[in-house]
N, CA, C and O atoms as CSV, one atom per row, in Angstrom:
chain,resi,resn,atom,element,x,y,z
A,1,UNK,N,N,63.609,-7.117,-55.937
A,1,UNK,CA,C,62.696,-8.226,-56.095
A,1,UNK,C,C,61.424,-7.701,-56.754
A,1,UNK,O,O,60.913,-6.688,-56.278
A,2,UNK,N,N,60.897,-8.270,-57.754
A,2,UNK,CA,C,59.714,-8.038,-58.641
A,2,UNK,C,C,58.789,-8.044,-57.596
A,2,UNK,O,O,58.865,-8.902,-56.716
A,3,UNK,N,N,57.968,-7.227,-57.593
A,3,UNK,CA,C,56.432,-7.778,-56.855
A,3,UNK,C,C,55.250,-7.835,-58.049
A,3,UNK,O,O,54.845,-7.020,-58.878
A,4,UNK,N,N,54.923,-9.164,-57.721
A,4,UNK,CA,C,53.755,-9.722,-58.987
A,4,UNK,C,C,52.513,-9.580,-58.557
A,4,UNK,O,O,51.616,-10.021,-59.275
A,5,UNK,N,N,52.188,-8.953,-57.327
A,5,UNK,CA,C,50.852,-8.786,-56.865
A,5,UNK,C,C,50.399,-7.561,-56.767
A,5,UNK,O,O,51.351,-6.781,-56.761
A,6,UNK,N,N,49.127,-6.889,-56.666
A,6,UNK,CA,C,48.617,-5.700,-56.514
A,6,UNK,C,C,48.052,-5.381,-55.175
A,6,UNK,O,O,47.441,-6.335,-54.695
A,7,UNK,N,N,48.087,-4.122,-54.303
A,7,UNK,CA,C,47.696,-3.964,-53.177
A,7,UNK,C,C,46.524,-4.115,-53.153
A,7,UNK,O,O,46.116,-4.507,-52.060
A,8,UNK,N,N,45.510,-3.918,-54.179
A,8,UNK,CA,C,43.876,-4.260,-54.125
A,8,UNK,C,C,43.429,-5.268,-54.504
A,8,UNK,O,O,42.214,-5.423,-54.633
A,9,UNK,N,N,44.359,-6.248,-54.788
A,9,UNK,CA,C,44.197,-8.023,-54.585
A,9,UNK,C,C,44.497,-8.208,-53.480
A,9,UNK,O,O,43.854,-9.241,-53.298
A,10,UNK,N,N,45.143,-7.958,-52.256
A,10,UNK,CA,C,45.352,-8.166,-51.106
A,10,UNK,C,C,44.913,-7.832,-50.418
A,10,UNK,O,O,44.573,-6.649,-50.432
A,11,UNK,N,N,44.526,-8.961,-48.971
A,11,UNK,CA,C,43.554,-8.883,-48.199
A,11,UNK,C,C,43.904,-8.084,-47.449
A,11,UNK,O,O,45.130,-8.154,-47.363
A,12,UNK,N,N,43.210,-6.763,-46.366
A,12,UNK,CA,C,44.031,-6.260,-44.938
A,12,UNK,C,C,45.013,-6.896,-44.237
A,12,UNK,O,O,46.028,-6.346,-43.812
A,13,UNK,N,N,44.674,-8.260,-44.085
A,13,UNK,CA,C,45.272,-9.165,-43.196
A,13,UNK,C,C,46.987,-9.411,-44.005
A,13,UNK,O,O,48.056,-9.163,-43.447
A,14,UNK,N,N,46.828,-9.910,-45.307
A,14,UNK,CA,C,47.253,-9.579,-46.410
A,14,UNK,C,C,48.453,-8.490,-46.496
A,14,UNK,O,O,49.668,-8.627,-46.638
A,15,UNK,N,N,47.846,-7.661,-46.391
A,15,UNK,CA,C,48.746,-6.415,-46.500
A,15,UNK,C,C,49.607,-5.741,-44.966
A,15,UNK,O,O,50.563,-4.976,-44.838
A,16,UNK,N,N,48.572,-6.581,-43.807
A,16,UNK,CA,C,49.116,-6.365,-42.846
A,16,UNK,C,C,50.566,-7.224,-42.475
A,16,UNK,O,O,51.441,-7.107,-41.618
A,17,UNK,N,N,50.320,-8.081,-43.536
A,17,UNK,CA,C,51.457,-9.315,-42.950
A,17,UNK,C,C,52.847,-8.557,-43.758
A,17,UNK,O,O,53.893,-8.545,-43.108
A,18,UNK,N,N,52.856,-8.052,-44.894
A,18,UNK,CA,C,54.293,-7.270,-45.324
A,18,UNK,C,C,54.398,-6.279,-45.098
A,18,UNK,O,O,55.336,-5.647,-45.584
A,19,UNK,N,N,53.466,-5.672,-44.237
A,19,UNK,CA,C,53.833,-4.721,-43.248
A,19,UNK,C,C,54.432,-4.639,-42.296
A,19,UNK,O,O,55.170,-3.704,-41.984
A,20,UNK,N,N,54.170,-5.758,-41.591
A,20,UNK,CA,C,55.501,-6.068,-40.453
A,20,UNK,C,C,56.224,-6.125,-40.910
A,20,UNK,O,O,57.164,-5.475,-40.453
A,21,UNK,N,N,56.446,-6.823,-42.035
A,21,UNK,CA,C,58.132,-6.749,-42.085
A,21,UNK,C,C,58.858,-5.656,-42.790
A,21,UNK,O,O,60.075,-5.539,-42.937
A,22,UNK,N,N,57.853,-4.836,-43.223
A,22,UNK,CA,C,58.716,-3.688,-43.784
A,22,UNK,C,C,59.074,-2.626,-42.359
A,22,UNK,O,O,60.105,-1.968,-42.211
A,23,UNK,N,N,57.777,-2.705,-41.311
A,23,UNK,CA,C,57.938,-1.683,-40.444
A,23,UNK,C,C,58.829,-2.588,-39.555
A,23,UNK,O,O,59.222,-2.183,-38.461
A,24,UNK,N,N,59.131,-3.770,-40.015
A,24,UNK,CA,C,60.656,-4.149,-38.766
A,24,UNK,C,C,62.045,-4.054,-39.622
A,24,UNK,O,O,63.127,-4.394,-39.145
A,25,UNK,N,N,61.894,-3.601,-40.811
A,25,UNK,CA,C,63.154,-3.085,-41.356
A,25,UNK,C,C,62.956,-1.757,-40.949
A,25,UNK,O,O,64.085,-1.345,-40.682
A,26,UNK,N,N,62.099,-0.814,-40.745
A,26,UNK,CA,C,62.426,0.505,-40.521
A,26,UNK,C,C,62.493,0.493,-39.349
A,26,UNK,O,O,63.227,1.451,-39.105
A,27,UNK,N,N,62.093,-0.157,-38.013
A,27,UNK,CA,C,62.744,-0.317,-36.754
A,27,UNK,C,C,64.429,-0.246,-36.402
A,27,UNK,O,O,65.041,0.487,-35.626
A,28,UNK,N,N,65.068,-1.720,-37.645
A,28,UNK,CA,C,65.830,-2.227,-37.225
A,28,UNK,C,C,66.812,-1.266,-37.650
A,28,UNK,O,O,67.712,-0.942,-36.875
A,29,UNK,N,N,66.696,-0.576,-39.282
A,29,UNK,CA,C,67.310,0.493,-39.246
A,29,UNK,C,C,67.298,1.473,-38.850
A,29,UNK,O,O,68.026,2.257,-39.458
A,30,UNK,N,N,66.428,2.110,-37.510
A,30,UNK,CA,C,66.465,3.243,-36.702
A,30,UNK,C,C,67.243,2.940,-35.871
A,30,UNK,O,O,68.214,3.692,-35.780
A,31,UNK,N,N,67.178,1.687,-34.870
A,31,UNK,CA,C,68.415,1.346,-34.252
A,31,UNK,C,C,69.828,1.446,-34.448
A,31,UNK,O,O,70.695,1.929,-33.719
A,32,UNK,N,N,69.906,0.841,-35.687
A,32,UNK,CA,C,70.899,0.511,-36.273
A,32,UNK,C,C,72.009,2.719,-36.378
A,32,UNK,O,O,73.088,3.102,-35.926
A,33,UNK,N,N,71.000,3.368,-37.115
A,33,UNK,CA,C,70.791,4.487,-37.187
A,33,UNK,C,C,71.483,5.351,-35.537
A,33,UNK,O,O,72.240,6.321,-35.487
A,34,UNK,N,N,71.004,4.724,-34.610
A,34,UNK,CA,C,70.668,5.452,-33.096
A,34,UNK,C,C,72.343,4.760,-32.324
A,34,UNK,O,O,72.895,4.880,-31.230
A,35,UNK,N,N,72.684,3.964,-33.742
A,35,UNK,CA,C,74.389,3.411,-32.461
A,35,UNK,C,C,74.386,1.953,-31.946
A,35,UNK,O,O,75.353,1.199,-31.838
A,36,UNK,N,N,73.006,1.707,-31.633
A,36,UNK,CA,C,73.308,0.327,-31.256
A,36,UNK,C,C,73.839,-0.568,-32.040
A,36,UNK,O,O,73.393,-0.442,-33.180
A,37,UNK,N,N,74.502,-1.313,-31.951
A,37,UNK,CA,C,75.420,-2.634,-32.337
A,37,UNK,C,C,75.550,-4.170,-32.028
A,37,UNK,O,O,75.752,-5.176,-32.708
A,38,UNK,N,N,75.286,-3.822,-30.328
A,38,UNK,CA,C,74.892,-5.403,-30.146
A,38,UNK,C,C,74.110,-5.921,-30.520
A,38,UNK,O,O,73.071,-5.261,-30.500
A,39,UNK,N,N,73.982,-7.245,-31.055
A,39,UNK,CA,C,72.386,-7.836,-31.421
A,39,UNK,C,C,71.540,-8.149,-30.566
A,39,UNK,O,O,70.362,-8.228,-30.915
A,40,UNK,N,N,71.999,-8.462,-28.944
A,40,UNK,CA,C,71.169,-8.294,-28.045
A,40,UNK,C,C,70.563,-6.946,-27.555
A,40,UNK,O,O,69.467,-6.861,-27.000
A,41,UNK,N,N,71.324,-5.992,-27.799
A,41,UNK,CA,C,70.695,-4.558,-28.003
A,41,UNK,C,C,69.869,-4.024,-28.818
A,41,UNK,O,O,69.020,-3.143,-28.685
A,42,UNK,N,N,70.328,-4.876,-29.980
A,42,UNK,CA,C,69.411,-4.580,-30.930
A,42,UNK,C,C,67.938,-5.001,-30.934
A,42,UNK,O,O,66.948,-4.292,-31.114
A,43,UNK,N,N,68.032,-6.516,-30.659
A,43,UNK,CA,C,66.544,-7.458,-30.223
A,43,UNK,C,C,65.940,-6.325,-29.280
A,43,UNK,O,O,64.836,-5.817,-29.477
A,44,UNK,N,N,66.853,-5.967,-28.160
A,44,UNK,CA,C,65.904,-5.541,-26.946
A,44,UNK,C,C,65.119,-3.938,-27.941
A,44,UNK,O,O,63.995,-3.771,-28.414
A,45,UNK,N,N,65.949,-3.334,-27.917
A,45,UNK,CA,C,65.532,-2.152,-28.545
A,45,UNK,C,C,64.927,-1.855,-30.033
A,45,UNK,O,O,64.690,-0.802,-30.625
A,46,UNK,N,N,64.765,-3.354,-30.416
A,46,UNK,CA,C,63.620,-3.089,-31.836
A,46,UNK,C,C,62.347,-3.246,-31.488
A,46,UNK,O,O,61.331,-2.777,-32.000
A,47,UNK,N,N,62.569,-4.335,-30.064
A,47,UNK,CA,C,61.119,-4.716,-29.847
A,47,UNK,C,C,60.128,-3.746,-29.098
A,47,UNK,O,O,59.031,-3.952,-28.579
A,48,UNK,N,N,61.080,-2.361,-29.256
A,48,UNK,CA,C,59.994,-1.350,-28.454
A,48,UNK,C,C,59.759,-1.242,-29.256
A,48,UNK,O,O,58.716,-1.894,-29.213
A,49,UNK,N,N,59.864,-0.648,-30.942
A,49,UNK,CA,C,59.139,-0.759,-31.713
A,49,UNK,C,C,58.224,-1.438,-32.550
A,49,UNK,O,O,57.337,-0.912,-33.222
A,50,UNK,N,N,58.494,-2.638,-32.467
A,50,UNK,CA,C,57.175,-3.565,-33.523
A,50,UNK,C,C,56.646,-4.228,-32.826
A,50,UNK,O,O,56.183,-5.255,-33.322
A,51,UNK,N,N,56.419,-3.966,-31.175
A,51,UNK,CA,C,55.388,-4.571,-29.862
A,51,UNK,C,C,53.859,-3.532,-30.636
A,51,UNK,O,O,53.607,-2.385,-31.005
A,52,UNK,N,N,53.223,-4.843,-30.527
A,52,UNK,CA,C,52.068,-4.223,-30.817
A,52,UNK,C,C,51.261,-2.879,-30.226
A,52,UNK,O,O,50.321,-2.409,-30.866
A,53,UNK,N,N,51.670,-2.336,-29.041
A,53,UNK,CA,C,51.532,-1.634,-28.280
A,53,UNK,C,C,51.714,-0.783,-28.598
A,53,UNK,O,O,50.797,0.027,-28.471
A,54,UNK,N,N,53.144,-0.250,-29.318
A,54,UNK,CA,C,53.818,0.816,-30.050
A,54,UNK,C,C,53.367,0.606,-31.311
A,54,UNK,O,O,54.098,1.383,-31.926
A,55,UNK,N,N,52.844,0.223,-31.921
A,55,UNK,CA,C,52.496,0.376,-33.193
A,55,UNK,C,C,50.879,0.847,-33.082
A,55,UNK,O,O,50.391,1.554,-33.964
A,56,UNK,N,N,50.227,0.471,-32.121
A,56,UNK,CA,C,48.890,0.898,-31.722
A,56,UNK,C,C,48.994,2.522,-31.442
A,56,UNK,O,O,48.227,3.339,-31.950
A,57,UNK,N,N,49.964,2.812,-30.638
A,57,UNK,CA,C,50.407,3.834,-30.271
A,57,UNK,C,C,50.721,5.104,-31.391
A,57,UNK,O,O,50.312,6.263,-31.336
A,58,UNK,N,N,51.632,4.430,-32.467
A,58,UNK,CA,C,51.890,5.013,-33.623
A,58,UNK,C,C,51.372,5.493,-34.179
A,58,UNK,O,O,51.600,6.626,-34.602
A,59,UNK,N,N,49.777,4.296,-34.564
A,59,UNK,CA,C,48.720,4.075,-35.363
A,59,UNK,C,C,47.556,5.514,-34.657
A,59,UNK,O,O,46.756,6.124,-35.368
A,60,UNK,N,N,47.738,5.742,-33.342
A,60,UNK,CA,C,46.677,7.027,-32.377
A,60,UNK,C,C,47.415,8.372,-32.882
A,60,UNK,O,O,46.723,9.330,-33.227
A,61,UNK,N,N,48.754,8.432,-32.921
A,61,UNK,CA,C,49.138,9.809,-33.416
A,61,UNK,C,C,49.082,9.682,-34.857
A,61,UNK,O,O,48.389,10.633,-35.220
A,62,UNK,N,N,49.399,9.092,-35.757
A,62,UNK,CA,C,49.117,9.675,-37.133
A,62,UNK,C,C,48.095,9.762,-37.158
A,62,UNK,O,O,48.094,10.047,-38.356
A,63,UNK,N,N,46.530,9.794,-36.773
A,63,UNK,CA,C,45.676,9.410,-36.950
A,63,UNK,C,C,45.027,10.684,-37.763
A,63,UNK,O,O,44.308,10.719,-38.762
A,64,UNK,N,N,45.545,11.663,-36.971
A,64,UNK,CA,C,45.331,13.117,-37.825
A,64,UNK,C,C,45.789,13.518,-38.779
A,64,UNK,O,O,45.373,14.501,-39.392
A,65,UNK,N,N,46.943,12.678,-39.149
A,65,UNK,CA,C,47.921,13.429,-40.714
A,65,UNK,C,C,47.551,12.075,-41.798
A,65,UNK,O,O,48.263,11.828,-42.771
A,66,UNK,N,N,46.551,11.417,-41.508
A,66,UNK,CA,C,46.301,10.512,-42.674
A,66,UNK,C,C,44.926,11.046,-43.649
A,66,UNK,O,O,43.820,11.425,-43.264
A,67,UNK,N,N,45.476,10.911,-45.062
A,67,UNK,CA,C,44.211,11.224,-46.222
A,67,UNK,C,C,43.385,10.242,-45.433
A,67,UNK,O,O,43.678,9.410,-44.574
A,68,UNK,N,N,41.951,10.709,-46.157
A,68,UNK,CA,C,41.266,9.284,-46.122
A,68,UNK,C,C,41.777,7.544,-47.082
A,68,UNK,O,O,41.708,6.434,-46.554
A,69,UNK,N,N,42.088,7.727,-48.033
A,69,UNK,CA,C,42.190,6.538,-48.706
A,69,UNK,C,C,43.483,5.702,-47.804
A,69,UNK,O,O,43.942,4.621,-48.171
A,70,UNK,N,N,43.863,6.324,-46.780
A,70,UNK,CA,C,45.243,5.566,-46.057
A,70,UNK,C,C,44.291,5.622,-44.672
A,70,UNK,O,O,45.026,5.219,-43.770
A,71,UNK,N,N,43.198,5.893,-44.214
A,71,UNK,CA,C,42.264,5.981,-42.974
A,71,UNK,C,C,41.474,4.678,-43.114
A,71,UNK,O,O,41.054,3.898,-42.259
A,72,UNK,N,N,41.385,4.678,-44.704
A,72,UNK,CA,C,39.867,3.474,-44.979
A,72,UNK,C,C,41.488,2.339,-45.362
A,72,UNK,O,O,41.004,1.293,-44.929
A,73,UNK,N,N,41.959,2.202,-45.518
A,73,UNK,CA,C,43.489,1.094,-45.084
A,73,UNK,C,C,43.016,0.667,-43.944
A,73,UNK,O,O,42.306,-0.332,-43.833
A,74,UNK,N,N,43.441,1.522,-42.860
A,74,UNK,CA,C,43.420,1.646,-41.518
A,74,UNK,C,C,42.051,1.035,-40.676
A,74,UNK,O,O,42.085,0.497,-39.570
A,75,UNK,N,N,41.073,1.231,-41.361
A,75,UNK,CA,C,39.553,1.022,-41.099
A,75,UNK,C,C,39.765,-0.545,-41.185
A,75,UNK,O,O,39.555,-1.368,-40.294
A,76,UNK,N,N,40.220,-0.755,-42.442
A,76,UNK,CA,C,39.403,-2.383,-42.990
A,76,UNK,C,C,40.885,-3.191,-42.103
A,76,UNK,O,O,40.703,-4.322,-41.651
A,77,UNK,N,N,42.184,-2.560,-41.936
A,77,UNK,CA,C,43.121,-3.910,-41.340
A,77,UNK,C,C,42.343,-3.622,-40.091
A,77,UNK,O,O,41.454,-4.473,-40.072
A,78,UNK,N,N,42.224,-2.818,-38.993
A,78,UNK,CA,C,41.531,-2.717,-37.896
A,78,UNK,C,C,40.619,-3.780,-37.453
A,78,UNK,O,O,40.734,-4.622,-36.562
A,79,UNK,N,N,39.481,-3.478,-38.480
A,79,UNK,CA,C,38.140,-4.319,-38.323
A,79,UNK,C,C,38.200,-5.985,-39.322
A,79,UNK,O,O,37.247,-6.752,-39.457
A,80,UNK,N,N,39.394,-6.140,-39.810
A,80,UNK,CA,C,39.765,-7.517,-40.134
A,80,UNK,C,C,39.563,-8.582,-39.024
A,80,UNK,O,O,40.274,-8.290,-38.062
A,81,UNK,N,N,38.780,-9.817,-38.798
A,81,UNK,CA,C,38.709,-10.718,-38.286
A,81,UNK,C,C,39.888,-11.337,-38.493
A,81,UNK,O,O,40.088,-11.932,-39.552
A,82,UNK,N,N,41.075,-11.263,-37.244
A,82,UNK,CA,C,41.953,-12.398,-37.414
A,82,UNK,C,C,41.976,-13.843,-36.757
A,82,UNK,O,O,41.080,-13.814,-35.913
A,83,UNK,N,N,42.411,-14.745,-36.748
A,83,UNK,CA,C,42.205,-16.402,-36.459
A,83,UNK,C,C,43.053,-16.507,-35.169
A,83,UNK,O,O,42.857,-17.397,-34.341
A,84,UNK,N,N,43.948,-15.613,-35.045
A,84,UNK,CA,C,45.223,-15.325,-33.861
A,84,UNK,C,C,45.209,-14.097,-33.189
A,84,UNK,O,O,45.358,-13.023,-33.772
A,85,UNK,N,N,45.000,-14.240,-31.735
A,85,UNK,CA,C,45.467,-12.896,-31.000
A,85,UNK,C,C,46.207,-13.487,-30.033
A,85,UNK,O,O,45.936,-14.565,-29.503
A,86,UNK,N,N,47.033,-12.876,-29.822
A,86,UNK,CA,C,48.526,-13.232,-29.037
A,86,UNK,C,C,47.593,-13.126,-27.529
A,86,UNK,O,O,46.613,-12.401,-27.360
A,87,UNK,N,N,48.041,-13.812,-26.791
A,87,UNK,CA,C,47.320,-14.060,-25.596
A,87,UNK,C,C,47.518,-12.786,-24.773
A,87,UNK,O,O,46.561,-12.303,-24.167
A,88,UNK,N,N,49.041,-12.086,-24.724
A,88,UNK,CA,C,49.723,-11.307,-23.958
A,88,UNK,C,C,49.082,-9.744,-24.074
A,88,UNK,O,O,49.277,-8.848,-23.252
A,89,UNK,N,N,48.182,-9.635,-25.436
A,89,UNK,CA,C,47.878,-8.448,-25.892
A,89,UNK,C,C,46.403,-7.798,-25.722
A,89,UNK,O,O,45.643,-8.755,-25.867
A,90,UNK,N,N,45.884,-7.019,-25.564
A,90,UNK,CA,C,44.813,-6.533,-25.392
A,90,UNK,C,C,43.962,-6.490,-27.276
A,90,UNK,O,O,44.493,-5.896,-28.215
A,91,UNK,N,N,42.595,-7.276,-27.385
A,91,UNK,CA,C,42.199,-7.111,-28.417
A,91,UNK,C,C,42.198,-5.880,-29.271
A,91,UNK,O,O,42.200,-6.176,-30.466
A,92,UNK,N,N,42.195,-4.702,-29.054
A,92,UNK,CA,C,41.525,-3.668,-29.236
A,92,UNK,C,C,43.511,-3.126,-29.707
A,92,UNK,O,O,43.834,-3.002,-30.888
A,93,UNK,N,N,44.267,-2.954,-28.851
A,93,UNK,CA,C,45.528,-3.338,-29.439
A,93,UNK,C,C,45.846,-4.025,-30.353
A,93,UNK,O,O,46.579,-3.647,-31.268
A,94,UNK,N,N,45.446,-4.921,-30.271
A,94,UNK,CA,C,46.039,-5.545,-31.843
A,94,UNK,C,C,45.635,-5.780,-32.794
A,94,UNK,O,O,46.084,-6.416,-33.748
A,95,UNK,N,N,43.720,-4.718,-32.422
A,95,UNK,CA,C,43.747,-4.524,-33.846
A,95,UNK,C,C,43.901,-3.242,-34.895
A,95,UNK,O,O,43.638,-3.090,-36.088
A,96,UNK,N,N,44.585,-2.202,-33.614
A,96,UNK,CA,C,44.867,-1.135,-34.075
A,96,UNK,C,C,46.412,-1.504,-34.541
A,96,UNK,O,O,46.923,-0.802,-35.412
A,97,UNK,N,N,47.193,-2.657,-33.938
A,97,UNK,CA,C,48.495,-2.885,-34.551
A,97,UNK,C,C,48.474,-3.280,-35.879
A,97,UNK,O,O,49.427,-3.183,-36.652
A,98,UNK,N,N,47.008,-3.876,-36.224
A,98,UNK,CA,C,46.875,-4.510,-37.528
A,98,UNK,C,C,46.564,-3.760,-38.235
A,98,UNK,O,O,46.651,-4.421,-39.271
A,99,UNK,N,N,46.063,-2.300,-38.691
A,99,UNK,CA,C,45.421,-1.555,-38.890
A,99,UNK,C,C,47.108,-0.601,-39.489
A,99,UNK,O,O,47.560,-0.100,-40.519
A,100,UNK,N,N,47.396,-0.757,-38.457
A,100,UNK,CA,C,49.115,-0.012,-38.326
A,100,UNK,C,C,50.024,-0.729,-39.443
A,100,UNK,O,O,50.655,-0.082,-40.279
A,101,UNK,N,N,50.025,-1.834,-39.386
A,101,UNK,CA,C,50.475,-2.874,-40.179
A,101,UNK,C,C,49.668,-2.845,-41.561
A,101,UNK,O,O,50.473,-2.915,-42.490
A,102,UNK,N,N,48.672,-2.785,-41.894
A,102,UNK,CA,C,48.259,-2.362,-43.222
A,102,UNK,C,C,48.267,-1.440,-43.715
A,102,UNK,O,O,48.065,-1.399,-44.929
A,103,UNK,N,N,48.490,-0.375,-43.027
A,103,UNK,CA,C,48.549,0.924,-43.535
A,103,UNK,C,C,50.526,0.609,-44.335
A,103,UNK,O,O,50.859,0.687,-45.518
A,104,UNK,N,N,51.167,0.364,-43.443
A,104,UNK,CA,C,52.444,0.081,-44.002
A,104,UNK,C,C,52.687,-0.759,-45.205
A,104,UNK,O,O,53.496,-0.454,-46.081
A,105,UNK,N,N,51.882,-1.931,-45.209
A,105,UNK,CA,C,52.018,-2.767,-46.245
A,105,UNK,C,C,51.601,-2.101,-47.237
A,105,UNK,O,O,52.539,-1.746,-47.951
A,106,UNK,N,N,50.140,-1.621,-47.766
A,106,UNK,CA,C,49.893,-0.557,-48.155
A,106,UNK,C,C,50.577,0.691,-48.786
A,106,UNK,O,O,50.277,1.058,-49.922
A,107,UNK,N,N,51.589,1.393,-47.954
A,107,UNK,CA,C,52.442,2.046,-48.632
A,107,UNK,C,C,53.083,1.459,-49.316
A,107,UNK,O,O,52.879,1.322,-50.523
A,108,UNK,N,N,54.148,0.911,-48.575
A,108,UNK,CA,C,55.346,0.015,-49.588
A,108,UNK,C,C,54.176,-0.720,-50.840
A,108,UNK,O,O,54.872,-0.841,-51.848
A,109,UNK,N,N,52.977,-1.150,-51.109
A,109,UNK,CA,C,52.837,-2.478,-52.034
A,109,UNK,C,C,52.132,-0.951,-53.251
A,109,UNK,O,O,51.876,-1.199,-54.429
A,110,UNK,N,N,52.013,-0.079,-52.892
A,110,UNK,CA,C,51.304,0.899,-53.977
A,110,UNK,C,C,52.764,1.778,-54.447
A,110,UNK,O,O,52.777,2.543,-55.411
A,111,UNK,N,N,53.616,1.583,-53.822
A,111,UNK,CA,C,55.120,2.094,-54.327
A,111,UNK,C,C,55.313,3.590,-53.781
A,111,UNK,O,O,56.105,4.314,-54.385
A,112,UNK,N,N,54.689,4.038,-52.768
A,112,UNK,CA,C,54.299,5.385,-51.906
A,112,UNK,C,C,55.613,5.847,-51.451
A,112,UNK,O,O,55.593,7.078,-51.439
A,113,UNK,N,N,56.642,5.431,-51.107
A,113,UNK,CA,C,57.877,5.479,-50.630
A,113,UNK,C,C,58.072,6.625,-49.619
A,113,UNK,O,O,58.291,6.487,-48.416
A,114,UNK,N,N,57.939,7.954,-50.408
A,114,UNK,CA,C,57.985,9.245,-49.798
A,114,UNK,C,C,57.189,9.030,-48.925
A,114,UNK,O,O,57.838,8.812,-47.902
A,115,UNK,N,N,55.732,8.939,-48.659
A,115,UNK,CA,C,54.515,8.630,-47.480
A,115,UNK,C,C,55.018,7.865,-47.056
A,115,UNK,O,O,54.665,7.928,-45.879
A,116,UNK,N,N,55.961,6.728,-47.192
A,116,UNK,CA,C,56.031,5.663,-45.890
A,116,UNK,C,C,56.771,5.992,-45.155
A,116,UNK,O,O,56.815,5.729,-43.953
A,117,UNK,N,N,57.853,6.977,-46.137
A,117,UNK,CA,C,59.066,7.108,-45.014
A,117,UNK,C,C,58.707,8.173,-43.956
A,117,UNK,O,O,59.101,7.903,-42.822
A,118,UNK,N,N,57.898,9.570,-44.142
A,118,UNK,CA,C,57.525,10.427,-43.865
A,118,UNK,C,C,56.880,9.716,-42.762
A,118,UNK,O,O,57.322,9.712,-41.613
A,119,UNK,N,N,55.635,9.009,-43.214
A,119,UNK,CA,C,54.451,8.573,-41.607
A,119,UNK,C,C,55.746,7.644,-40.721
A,119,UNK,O,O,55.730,7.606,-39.490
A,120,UNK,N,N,56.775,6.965,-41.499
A,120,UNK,CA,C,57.628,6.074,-40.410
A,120,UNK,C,C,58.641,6.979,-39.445
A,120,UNK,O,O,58.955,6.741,-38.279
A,121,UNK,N,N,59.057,8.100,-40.300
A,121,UNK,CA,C,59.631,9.021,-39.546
A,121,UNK,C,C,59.154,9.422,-38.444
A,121,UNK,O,O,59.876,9.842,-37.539
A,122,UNK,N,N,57.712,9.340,-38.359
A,122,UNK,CA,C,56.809,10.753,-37.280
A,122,UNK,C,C,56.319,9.308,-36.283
A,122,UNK,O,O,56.256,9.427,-35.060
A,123,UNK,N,N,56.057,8.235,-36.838
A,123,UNK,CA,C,56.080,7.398,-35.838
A,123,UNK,C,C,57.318,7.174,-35.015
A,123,UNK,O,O,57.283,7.521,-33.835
A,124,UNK,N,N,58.344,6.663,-35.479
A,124,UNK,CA,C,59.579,6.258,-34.797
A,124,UNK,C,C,60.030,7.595,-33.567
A,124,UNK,O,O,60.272,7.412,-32.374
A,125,UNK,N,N,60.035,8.578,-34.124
A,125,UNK,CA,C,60.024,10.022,-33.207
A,125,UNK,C,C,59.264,9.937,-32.173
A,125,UNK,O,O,59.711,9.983,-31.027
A,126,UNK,N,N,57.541,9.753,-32.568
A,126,UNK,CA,C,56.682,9.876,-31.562
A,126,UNK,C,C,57.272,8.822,-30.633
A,126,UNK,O,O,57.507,9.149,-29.470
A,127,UNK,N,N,57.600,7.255,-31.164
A,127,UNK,CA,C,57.784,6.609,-30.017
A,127,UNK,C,C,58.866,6.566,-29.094
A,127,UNK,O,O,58.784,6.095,-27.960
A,128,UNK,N,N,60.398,7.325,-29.864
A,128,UNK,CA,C,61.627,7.333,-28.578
A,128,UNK,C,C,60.957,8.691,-27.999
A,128,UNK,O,O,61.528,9.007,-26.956
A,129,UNK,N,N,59.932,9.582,-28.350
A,129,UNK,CA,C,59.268,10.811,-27.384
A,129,UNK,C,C,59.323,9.706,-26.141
A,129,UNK,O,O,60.257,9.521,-25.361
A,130,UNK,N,N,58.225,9.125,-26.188
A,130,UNK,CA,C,57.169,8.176,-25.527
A,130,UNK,C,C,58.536,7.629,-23.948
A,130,UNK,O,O,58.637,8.003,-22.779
A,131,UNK,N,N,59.391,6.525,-24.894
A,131,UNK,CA,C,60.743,6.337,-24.199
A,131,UNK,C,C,61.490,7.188,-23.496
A,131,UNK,O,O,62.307,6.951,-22.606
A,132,UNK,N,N,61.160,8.152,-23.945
A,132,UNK,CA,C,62.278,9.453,-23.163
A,132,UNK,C,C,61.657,10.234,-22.124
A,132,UNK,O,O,62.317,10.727,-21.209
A,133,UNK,N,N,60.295,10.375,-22.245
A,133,UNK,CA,C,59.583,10.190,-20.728
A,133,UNK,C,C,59.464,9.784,-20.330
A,133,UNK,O,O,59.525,10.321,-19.224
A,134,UNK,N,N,59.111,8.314,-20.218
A,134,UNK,CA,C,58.945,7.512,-19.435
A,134,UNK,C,C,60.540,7.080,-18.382
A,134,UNK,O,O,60.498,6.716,-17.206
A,135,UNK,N,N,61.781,7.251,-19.192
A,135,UNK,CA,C,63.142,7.114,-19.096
A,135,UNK,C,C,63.578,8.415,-18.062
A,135,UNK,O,O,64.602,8.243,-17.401
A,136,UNK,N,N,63.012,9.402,-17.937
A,136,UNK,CA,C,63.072,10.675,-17.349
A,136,UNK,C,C,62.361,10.890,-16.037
A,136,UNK,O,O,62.391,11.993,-15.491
């Protein structure tokens, strides 16, 4: 699919929104990846990953392996005024999920590929870490 837009025409919010859905294709194919098969397995076990919580989470460990120009991403989806916060979520969470979410959109919309897959790799790891202690 052509993309006709530029990542620096797009707002944080903007860039945060095709970020979810790129970081719930790299969820769904880690699952997918890890064996699961059922789609109720699948629902249950994607949503540890693209719960805002885990992506906040994500967003605290890369925090050290990001250049700046993917930090100041991170800065402006963060400190984006959004119109919606999910009732269930802690502010401060979701706006480091948003922050998380632009940094992704961000990769994928500047054509970064290698960096997305790399920071999605070290996230997805960090978070079945996270699962496997808590599971232990």
């Amino acid at each position: 699919m052509k993309q006709l837009w530029r990542a620096e025409d797009i707002s944080p919010l903007g860039l945060a929104f095709i970020g979810d859905a790129i970081w719930e294709i790299y969820a769904r194919n880690h699952c997918l990846n890890a064996g699961v098969r059922k789609p109720r397995d699948l629902h249950v076990r994607c949503t540890r990953y693209v719960a805002a919580a885990a992506q906040a989470e994500a967003l605290k460990m890369l925090e050290s392996v990001l250049n700046e120009a993917e930090l100041e991403i991170v800065r402006r989806g963060r400190n984006q005024k959004s119109a919606h916060v999910r009732r269930n979520v802690d502010v401060i969470v979701y706006r480091y999920s948003t922050g998380f979410e632009a940094l992704i959109g961000y990769l994928h919309a500047t054509g970064q590929v290698a960096r997305l897959q790399e920071l999605a790799a070290l996230a997805l790891a960090h978070l079945d870490e996270i699962e496997r202690r808590g599971s232990g």
